[in-house]
N, C-alpha and C positions, 0 to 999 in steps of 0.2 A: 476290780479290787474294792477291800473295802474302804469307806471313806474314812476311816483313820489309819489306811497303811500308808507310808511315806513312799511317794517313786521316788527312785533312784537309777535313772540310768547311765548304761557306761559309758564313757568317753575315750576308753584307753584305746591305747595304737593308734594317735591319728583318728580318734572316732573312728575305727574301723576302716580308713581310708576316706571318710567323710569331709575329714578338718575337723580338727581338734576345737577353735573358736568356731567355726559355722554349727557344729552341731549342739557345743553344748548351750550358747545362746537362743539357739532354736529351741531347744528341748528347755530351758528354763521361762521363753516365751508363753508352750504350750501348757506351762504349768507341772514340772519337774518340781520338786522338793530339794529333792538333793543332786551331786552328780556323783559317779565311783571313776576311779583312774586307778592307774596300777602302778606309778611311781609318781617320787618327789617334784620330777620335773616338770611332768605334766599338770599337776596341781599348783607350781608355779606360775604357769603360763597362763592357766585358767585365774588366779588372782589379778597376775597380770593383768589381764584383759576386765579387770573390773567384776567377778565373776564372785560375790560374797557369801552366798547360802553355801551349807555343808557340804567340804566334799572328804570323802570316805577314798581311802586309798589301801585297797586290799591286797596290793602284792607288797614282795618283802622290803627293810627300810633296815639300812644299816643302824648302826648304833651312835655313831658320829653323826649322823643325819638329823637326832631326835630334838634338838633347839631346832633348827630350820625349821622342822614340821611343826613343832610349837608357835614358832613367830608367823605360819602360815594358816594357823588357827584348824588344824586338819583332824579327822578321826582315823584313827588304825589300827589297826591289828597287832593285839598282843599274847604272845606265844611262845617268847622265847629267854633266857632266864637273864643273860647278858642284857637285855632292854629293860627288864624290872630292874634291875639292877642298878643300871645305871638311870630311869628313871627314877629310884630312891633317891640318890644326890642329886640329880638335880629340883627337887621337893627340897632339899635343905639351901641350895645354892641359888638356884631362880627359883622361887616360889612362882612368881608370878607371872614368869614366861609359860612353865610347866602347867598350870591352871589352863593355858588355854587349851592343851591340847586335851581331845577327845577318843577315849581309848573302848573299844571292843575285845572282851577275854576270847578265841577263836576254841573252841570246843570240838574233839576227835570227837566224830560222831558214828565213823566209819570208812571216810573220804581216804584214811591215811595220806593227809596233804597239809602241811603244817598242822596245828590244832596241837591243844593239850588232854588230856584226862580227868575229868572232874575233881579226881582226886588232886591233881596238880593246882587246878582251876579255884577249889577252896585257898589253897597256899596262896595265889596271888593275890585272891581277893582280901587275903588277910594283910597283906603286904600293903597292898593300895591302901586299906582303910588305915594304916600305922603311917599314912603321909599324904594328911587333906588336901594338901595343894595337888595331886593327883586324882584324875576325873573319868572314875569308869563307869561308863553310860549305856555297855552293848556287851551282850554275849550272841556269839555268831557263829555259823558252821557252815559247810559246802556239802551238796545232794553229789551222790557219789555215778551213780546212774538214770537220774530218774527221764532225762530226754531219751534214753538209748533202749529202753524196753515201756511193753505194755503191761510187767508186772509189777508193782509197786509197793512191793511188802518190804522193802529194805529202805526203799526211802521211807515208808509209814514209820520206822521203825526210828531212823535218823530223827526226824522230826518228832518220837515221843520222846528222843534220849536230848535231844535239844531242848523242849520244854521242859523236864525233868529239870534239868542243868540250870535253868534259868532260875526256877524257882528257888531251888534249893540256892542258889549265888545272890538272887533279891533278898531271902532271909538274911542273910550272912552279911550283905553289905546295907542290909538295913533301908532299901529304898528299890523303888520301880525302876527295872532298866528295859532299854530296846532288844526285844528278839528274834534275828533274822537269818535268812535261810536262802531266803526264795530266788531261786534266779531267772529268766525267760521260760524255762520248761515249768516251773512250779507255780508261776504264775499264770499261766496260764491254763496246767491242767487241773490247779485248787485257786484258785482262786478267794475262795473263802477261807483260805489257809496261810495266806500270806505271811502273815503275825506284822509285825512292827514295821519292816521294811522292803520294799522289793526291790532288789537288785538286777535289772534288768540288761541284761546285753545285747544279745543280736537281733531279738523280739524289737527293741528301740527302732530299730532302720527295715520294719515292716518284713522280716526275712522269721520264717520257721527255724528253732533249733534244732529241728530232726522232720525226718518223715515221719517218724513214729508220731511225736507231737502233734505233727498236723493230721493227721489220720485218727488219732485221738478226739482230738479237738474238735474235727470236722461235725461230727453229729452234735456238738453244742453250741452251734452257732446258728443262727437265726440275722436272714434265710440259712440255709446249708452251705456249705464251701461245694463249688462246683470241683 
């Protein structure tokens, strides 16, 4: 990858059955950036354990949850109109709870799996910019196939509608944000295409996300994959 994408790999479910503290200490040994989890509690635990680089928590997060995740200094995913919503007051009421947390707009790129619509995605961004103490740092989307075939015209495709999105939302909110996408399949078959962040899953614990991937892949490796 390139030397300015951030890794990020996953740790949800038990690190995959790993251990949730053996792995993601390992992987922040090895020089991880960030780590991803797919719920509150798991991100607890990793504080817990002394654990204080970013951690990005991509599955869903109720609404009553949203100080917790503040006072846990976390980034996530937003998408849904009940969390802007109630992230507005709390921009009036904790200001400075609210500042810590670090927010991702999740952008329909084609995944049909949360995500909003650009057209939605301006509205928010106008929203956030009408309450400073809220901190939107990421626009982000999910590759809907791209481990599962060797043709790649629909993720090209996802990925122009994601840079699209990005830019036109860094206009709008008047400042550079992170743009990320990437997950074990796409980092590994672009690599040069990373963008901002890669979110890495099951590629982290040395395993292929497909046969396709690794058959892909095989010819651009040096030596060759036996």
């Amino acid at each position: 990858l390139s030397p300015s994408t951030l890794i990020a790999p996953a740790v949800k479910s038990n690190a995959y059955g790993h251990g949730l503290l053996t792995a993601a200490h390992a992987f922040l040994r090895g020089g991880a950036d960030w780590l991803c989890v797919h719920t509150l509690h798991e991100a607890s635990l990793l504080r817990e354990s002394g654990v204080n680089v970013p951690i990005y928590v991509f599955g869903p997060t109720q609404v009553e949850d949203l100080e917790e995740a503040a006072a846990l200094a976390l980034h996530l995913v937003l998408y849904q109109e009940e969390h802007l919503q109630r992230l507005g007051e709390l921009a009036h009421t904790s200001p400075l709870l609210i500042r810590s947390l670090k927010l991702h707009l999740k952008i329909e790129t084609g995944n049909h799996r949360q995500g909003i619509s650009l057209s939605r995605a301006r509205e928010f961004v106008k929203m956030i910019s009408a309450h400073p103490p809220l901190n939107l740092i990421g626009v982000t989307s999910h590759f809907a196939n791209i481990e599962d075939t060797t043709e790649h015209r629909f993720a090209e495709l996802q990925l122009t509608r994601l840079r699209e999105a990005a830019r036109e939302l860094e206009e709008l909110a008047g400042r550079p944000l992170l743009c990320h996408i990437a997950n074990s399949a796409a980092s590994l078959l672009w690599p040069e295409r990373a963008l901002s962040l890669a979110r890495i899953g099951i590629a982290s614990y040395g395993l292929w996300p497909s046969p396709t991937v690794r058959s892909e892949t095989a010819s651009l490796l040096s030596p060759p994959l036996s």
